[in-house]
Structures are given as structure tokens and as C-alpha cells.
C-alpha positions in Angstrom: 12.7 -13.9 6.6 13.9 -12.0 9.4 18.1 -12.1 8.1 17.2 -11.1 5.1 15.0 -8.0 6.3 18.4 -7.1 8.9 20.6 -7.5 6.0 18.7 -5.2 3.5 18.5 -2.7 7.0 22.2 -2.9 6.9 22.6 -2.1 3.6 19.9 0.7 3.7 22.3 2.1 6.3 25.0 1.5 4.2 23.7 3.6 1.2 22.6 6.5 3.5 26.3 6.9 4.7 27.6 6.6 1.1 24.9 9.0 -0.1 25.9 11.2 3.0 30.0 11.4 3.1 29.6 11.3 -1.0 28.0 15.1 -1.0 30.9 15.8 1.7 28.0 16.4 4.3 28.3 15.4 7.9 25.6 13.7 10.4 24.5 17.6 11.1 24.4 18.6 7.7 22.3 15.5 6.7 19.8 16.4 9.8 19.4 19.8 9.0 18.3 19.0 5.4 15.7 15.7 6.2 14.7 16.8 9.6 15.9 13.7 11.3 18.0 13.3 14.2 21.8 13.3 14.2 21.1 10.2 16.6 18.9 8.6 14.0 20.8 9.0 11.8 24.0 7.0 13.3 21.3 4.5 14.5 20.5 3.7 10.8 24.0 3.9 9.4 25.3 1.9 11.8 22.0 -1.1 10.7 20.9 -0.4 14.4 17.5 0.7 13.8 15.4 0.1 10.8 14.2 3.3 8.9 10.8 3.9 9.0 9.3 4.5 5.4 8.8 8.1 6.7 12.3 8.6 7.5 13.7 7.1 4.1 11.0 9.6 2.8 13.1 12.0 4.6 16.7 10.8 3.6 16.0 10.7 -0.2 14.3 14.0 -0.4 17.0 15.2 1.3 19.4 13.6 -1.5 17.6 15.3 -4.3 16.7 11.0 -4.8 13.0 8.8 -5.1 12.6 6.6 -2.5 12.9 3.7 -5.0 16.0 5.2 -6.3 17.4 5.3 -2.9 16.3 2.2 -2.0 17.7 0.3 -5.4 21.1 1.4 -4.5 21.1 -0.1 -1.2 19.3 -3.2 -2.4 19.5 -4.5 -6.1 22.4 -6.1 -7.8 23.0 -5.5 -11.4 21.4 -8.4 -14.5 18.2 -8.2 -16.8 16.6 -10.8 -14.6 15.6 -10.6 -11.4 13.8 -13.9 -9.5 11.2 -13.4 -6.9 13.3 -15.4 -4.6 16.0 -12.6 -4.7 13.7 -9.4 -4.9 14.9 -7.2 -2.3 12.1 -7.0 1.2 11.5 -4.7 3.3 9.4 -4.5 6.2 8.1 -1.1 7.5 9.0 -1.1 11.8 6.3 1.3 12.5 3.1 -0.1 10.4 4.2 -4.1 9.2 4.1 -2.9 5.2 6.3 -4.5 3.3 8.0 -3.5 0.0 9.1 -5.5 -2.7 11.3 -4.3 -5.2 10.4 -6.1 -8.2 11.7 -4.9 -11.1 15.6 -5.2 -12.0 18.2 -3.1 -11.8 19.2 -1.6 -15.3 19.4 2.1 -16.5 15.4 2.1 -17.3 13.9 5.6 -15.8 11.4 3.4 -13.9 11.0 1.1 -10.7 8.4 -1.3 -10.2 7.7 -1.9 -6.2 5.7 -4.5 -5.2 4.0 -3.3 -2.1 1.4 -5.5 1.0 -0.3 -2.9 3.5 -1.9 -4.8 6.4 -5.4 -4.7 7.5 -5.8 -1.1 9.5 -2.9 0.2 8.7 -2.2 3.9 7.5 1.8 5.4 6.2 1.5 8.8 5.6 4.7 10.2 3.4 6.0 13.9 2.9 5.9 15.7 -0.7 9.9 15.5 -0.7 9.6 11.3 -1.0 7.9 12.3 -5.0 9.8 15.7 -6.2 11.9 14.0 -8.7 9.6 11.4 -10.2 6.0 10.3 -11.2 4.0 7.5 -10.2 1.3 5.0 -10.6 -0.2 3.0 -8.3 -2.3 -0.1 -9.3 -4.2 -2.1 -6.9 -4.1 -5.9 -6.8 -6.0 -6.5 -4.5 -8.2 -5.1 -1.7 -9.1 -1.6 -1.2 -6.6 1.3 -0.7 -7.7 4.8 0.3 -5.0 6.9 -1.1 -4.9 10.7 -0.2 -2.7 13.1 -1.8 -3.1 16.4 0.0 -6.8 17.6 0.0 -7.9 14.9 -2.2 -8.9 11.3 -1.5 -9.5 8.4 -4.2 -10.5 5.0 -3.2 -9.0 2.3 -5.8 -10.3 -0.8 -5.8 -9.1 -4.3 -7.7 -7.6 -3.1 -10.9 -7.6 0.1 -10.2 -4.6 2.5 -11.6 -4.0 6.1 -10.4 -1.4 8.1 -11.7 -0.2 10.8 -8.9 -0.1 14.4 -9.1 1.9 16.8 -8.2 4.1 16.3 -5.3 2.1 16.8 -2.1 2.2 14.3 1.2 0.5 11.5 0.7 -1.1 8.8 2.9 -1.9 5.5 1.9 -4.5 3.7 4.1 -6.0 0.4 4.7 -8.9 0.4 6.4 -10.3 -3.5 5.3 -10.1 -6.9 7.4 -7.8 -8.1 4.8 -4.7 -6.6 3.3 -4.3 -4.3 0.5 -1.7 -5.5 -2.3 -0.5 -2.7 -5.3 2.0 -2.2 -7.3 3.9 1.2 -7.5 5.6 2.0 -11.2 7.3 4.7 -9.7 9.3 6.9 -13.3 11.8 9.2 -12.8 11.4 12.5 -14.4 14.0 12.8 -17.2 
């Protein structure tokens, strides 16, 4: 598992630099705009250090991308069909959550991300990671305590919340076992 996670890091890197040099910025433009590091930066481009979900949070606001957008570029190949086998993982450095990208690549508005939070586990994502789109989250399994800015809701099996508007957000585990949900993450047309 662990060559596939460094080789999606690599290409995560990858698509930050494109993203980057394509809007002519350079490593200080793209630190002033997401609030990360010019030495972060490099680190990622170069596939030495794998983004945090926070930071890619960071990079695609930046971009004027979603996450998933962002993270589609740098991960999915192009075909209708897309095999569990060769669904695009990756694995969170700071908190062990690990994000699936399940649907296939195609010119749909919409993303569906297959997501496992651990057992006591807590990512806490800026407003700029949902500008641009709309999302729901439905829960799998487990329990997920999902804050968006002042408010809390706690989703259970089978839940489905839609978001609101952008705000930071925090999605929390606080069970023994971990929390599966799926994200259907739309882009605003």
C-alpha cells in the first residue's frame, strides 16, 4: 500500500506545480495566496513531504479549485469505469484518514470520495477547501460529529447532510471504531 500512497504524493506534487507555473505564479506568489510556506511548498512539489489535508485545503482554495477537483487532476485517469482496485488513496500524514476517490473521471460536475476517519481522530478544514462547490456527506458507518462553523450535527449510519455555506469545517471521530462516509462533493456550475 505504501508505493501506491508515495506515488499518488508524487503526483499531488506534480499537479500543485502545474497548477502553480500554469497561472505564471512563483513559490512566493503561491505562499502568499494559501498561507503556506515557500519551503512547503518545494517539499510537496518535489513528492518530499505528503500534504496534509489542511494544506491541500490551502493549495486549492488558493487555485480558485475543490479539493476533489484538485485532487482528480493529480490522481484519476480518464474512462467511464473506474475499479476499486485502481481508485486513487490517500492517506492523511497528520491524522491516518484516508481518501478514496471513487467515482471516475468524466466531465460530470460531481466527485464522489470515499472517505475512513480513524477512531479519535479530528481534521479540521478552512472555508476556502468548499468556495466553489456543494457537498453531501453520507455516513456509512459509525458516528461522525461534523461542525461547520458554530454549528454541530452528529450523523449516524445512513445519515446524509448537505453542507452550508462555506465556513471551516471539522470532521471528528470520537468512537472506538472508525467512521466510514462518503462525500458527493458538486461543483457549482
Amino acid at each position: 500500500m505504501s508505493h501506491k500512497v508515495d506515488s499518488v504524493d508524487q503526483k499531488i506534487g506534480a499537479r500543485i506545480r502545474i497548477e502553480r507555473e500554469g497561472r505564471g505564479w512563483s513559490l512566493t506568489e503561491l505562499a502568499e495566496k494559501s498561507g503556506v510556506s515557500r519551503a512547503m511548498i518545494n517539499k510537496v512539489e518535489r513528492g518530499e513531504s505528503s500534504p496534509t489535508a489542511t494544506l491541500l485545503a490551502r493549495f486549492s482554495g488558493a487555485f480558485g479549485l475543490t479539493m476533489s477537483t484538485l485532487m482528480a487532476r493529480a490522481e484519476m485517469q480518464e474512462g467511464r469505469l473506474l475499479r476499486q482496485k485502481d481508485q486513487p488513496m490517500w492517506v492523511d500524514p497528520d491524522s491516518g484518514y484516508v481518501r478514496r476517490h471513487v467515482s471516475p473521471a468524466s466531465d460530470l460536475p460531481m466527485d464522489v470520495v470515499h472517505i475512513d476517519l480513524p477512531p479519535k481522530t479530528r481534521v479540521v478544514l478552512p472555508a476556502s477547501a468548499y468556495l466553489f462547490l456543494r457537498q453531501l456527506i453520507w455516513v456509512l458507518s459509525g458516528t461522525l460529529v461534523f461542525s461547520e462553523g458554530e454549528k454541530t450535527h452528529t450523523l449516524e449510519q445512513g445519515d446524509c447532510l448537505e453542507l452550508g455555506a462555506p465556513n471551516d469545517c471539522a470532521f471528528a471521530n470520537d468512537g472506538d471504531e472508525p467512521c466510514r462516509y462518503a462525500v458527493i462533493v458538486l461543483s457549482r456550475l
